[in-house]
C-alpha positions as CSV (number, residue, x, y, z in Angstrom):
1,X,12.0,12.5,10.7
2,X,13.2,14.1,7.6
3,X,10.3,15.6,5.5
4,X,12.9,17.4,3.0
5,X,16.4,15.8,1.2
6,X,17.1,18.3,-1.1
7,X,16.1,22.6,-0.9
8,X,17.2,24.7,-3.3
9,X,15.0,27.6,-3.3
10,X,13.0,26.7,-6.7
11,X,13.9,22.8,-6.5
12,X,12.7,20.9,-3.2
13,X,13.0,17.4,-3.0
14,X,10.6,15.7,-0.9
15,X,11.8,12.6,1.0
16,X,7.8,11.3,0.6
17,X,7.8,11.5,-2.5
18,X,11.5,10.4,-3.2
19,X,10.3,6.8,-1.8
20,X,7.5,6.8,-3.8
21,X,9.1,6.5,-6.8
22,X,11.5,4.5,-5.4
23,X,8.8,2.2,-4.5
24,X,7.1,2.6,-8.1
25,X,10.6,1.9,-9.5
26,X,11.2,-1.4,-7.7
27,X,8.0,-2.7,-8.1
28,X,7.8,-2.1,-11.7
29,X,11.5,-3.6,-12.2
30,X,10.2,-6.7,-10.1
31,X,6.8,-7.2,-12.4
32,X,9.0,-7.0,-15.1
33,X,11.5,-10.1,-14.3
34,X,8.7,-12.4,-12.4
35,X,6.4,-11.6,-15.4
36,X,9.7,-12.9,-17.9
37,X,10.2,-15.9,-15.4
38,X,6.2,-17.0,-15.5
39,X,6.3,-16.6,-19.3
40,X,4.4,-13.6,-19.9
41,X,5.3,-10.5,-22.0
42,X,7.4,-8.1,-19.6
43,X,7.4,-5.1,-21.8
44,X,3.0,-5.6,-22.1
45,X,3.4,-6.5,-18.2
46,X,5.5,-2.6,-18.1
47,X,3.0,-1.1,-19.9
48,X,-0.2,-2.1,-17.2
49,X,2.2,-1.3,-14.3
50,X,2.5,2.4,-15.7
51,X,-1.7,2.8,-16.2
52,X,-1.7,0.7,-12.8
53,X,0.4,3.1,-11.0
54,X,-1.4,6.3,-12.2
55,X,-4.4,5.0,-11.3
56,X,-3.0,4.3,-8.1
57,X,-2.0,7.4,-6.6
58,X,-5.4,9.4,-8.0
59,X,-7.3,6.6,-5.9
60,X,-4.8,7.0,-2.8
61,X,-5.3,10.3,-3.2
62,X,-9.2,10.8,-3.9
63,X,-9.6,8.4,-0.5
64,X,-7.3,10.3,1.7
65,X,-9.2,13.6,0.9
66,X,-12.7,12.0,1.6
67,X,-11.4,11.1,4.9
68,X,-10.2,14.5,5.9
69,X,-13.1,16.3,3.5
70,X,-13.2,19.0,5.7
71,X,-9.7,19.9,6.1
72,X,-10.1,20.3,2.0
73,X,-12.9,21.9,1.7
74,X,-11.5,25.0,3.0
75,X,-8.1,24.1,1.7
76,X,-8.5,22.9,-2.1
77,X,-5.7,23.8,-3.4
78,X,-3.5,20.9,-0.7
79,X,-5.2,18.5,-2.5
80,X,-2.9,18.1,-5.3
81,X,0.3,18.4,-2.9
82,X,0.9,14.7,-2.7
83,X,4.8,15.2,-2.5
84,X,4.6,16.1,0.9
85,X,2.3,13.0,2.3
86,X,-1.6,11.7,1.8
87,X,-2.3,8.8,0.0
88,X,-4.4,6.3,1.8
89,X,-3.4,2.7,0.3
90,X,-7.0,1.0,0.5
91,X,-8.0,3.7,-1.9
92,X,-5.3,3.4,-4.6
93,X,-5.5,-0.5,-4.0
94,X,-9.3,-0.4,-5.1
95,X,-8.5,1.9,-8.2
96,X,-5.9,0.0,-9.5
97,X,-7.7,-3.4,-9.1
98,X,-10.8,-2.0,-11.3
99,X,-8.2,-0.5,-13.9
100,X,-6.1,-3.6,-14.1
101,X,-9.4,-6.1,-14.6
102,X,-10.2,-3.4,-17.7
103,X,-6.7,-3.6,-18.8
104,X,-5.8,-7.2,-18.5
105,X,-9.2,-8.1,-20.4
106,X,-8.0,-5.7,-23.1
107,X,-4.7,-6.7,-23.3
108,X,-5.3,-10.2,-23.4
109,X,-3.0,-11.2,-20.6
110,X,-3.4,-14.2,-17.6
111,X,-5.5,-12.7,-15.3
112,X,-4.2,-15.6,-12.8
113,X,-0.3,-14.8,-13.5
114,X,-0.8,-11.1,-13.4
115,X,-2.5,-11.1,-10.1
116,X,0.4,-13.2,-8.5
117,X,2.6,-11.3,-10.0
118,X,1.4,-8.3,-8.4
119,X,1.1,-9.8,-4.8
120,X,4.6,-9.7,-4.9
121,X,5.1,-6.4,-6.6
122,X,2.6,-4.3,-4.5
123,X,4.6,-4.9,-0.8
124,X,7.7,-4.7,-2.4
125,X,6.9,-0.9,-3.4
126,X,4.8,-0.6,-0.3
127,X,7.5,-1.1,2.0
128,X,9.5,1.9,0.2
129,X,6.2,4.1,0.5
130,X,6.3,3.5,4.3
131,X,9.5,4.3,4.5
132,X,8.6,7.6,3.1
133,X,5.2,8.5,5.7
134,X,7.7,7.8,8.2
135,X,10.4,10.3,6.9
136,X,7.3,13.0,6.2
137,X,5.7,12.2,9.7
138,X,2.1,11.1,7.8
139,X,0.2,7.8,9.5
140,X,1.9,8.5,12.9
141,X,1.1,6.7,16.0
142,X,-0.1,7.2,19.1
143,X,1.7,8.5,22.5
144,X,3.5,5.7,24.3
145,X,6.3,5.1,26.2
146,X,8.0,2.3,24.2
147,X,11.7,1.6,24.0
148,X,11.4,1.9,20.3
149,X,9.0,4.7,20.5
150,X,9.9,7.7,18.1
151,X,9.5,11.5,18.3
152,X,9.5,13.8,15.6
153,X,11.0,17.6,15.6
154,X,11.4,18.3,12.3
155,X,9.1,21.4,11.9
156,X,7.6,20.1,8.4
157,X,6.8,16.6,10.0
158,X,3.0,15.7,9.8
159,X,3.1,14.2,13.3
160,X,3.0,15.7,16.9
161,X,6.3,17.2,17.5
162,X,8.3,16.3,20.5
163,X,6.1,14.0,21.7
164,X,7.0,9.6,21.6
165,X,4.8,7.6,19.4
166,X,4.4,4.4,18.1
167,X,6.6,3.7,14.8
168,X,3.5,2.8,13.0
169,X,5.1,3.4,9.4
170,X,8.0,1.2,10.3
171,X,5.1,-1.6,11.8
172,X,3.6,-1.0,7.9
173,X,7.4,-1.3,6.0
174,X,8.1,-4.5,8.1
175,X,5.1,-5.8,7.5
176,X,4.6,-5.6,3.8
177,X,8.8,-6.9,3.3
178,X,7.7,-10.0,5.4
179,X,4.6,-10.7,3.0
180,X,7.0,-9.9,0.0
181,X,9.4,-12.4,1.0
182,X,7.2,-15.2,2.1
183,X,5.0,-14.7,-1.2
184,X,8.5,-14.9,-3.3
185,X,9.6,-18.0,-0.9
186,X,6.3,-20.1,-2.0
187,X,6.0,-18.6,-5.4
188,X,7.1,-22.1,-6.4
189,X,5.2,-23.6,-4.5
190,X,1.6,-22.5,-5.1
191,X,-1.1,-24.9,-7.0
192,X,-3.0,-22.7,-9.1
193,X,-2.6,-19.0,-10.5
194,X,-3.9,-16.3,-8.6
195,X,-3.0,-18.0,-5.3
196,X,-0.1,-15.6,-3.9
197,X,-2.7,-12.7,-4.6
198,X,-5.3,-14.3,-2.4
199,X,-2.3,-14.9,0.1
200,X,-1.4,-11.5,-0.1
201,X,-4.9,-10.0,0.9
202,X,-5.4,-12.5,3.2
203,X,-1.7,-11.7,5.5
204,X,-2.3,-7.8,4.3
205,X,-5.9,-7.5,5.3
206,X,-4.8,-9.2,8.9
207,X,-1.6,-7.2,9.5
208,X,-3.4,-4.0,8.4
209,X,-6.0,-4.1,10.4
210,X,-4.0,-4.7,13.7
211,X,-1.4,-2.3,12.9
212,X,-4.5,0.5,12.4
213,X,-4.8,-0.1,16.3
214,X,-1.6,2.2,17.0
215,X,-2.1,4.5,14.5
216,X,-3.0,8.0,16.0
217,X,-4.0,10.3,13.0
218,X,-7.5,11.2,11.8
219,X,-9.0,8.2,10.8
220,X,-11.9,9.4,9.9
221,X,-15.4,8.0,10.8
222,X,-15.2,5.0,12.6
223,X,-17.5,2.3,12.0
224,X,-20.0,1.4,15.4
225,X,-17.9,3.2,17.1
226,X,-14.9,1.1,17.0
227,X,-13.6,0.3,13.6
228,X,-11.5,2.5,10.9
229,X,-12.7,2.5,7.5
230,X,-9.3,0.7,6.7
231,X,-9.9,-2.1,9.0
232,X,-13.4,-2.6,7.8
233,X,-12.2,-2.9,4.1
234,X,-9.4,-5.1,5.8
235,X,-11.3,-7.6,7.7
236,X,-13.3,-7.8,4.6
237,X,-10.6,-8.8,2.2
238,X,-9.7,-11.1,4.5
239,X,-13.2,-13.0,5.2
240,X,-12.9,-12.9,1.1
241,X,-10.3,-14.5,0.8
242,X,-10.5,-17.3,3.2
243,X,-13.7,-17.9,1.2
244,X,-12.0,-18.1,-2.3
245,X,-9.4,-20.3,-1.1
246,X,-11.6,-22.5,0.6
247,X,-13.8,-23.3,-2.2
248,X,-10.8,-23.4,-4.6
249,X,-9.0,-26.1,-2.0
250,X,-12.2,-28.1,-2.7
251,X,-12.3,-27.9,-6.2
252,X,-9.0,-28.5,-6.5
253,X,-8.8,-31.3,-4.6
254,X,-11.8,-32.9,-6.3
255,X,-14.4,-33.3,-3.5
């Protein structure tokens, strides 16, 4: 739609890139107050989110360029041009999960409250991010013929110009503000720490994968022939956490 907010010759301010931060910014600002509601430390809780985030957008990254290897191969230097669209969420996801069990263990914090904390935090600054692949034209759809179908002219969009394709970034924003605000609704309600996050995979890992059906950019190798590597990981999570919460109803509930 609109790759570009800001040119000034030397300055350019990339609309991708201006919703990632946004996105960084709210989530971080979110961790902070739900972490000072549950009772834990908000400026320790700060100080995970930053480590969390770097490691983040090098996993995003990393992922989205061993999907499209070749492209890279004989165009290295793109790979550090993340302003302008390229970050693959399963791969940040997995980076910042490994980082955060490191951190939490050496920070001494609630592995359980930390986790929930983040099911909420994570869609909150997703839903910004997919604001910003639709504005830069990245994880487009395919052709149809929709009412709501959209088509990008913007020269610098990442998508097929001039041709009406699913809204598969604004499928990905809703998506990820519903799970943020049914996780919030039921924060109250939940039995045992660490439940939202197993929530949160469980409705992400379903919506994800189902939304990958109308996407129309490289996905890379598909898996037997009919699955993306996202909806693989996806419909894994989900199996997961089904699983967890099973056995943890059970224990739980003493039988």
């Amino acid at each position: 739609m609109f790759p570009v907010i800001f040119d000034a010759g030397k300055f350019t301010l990339y609309t991708y890139g201006f919703f990632v931060a946004l996105g960084v910014l709210a989530a971080v600002l979110f961790a902070r107050f739900e972490a000072k509601r549950v009772g834990v430390d908000p400026n320790r809780t700060a100080d995970l989110c930053f480590y969390l985030v770097i490691a983040a957008i090098l996993g995003s990254r990393l992922f989205f360029v061993a999907v499209n290897l070749d492209y890279f191969v004989h165009n290295p230097l793109e790979i550090f041009k993340i302003w302008s669209g390229g970050l693959v969420f399963y791969g940040g996801f997995i980076a910042a999960l490994i980082t955060a069990l490191v951190l939490i263990r050496a920070f001494k914090m609630p592995l359980g409250k930390i986790a929930d904390i983040a099911a909420m935090a994570i869609p909150l600054g997703h839903f910004f991010g997919r604001l910003g692949c639709f504005s830069a034209g990245c994880c487009y759809g395919e052709k149809c013929d929709l009412p709501w179908a959209v088509t990008f002219e913007h020269p610098e969009s990442l998508a097929p110009l001039n041709t009406p394709l699913h809204p598969t970034q604004l499928y990905s924003a809703a998506a990820n503000l519903v799970i943020f605000l049914v996780l919030f609704a039921f924060r109250g309600k939940k039995r045992f720490d660490g439940q939202l996050f197993l929530f949160y995979l469980l409705l992400y890992g379903i919506l994800r994968s189902v939304i990958e059906i109308f996407r129309g950019d490289d996905r890379g190798a598909l898996i037997m022939g009919v699955f993306s590597v996202s909806q693989v990981i996806g419909l894994s999570v989900v199996f997961f956490s089904i699983v967890i919460l099973f056995v943890t109803r059970r224990k739980t509930s003493g039988t």
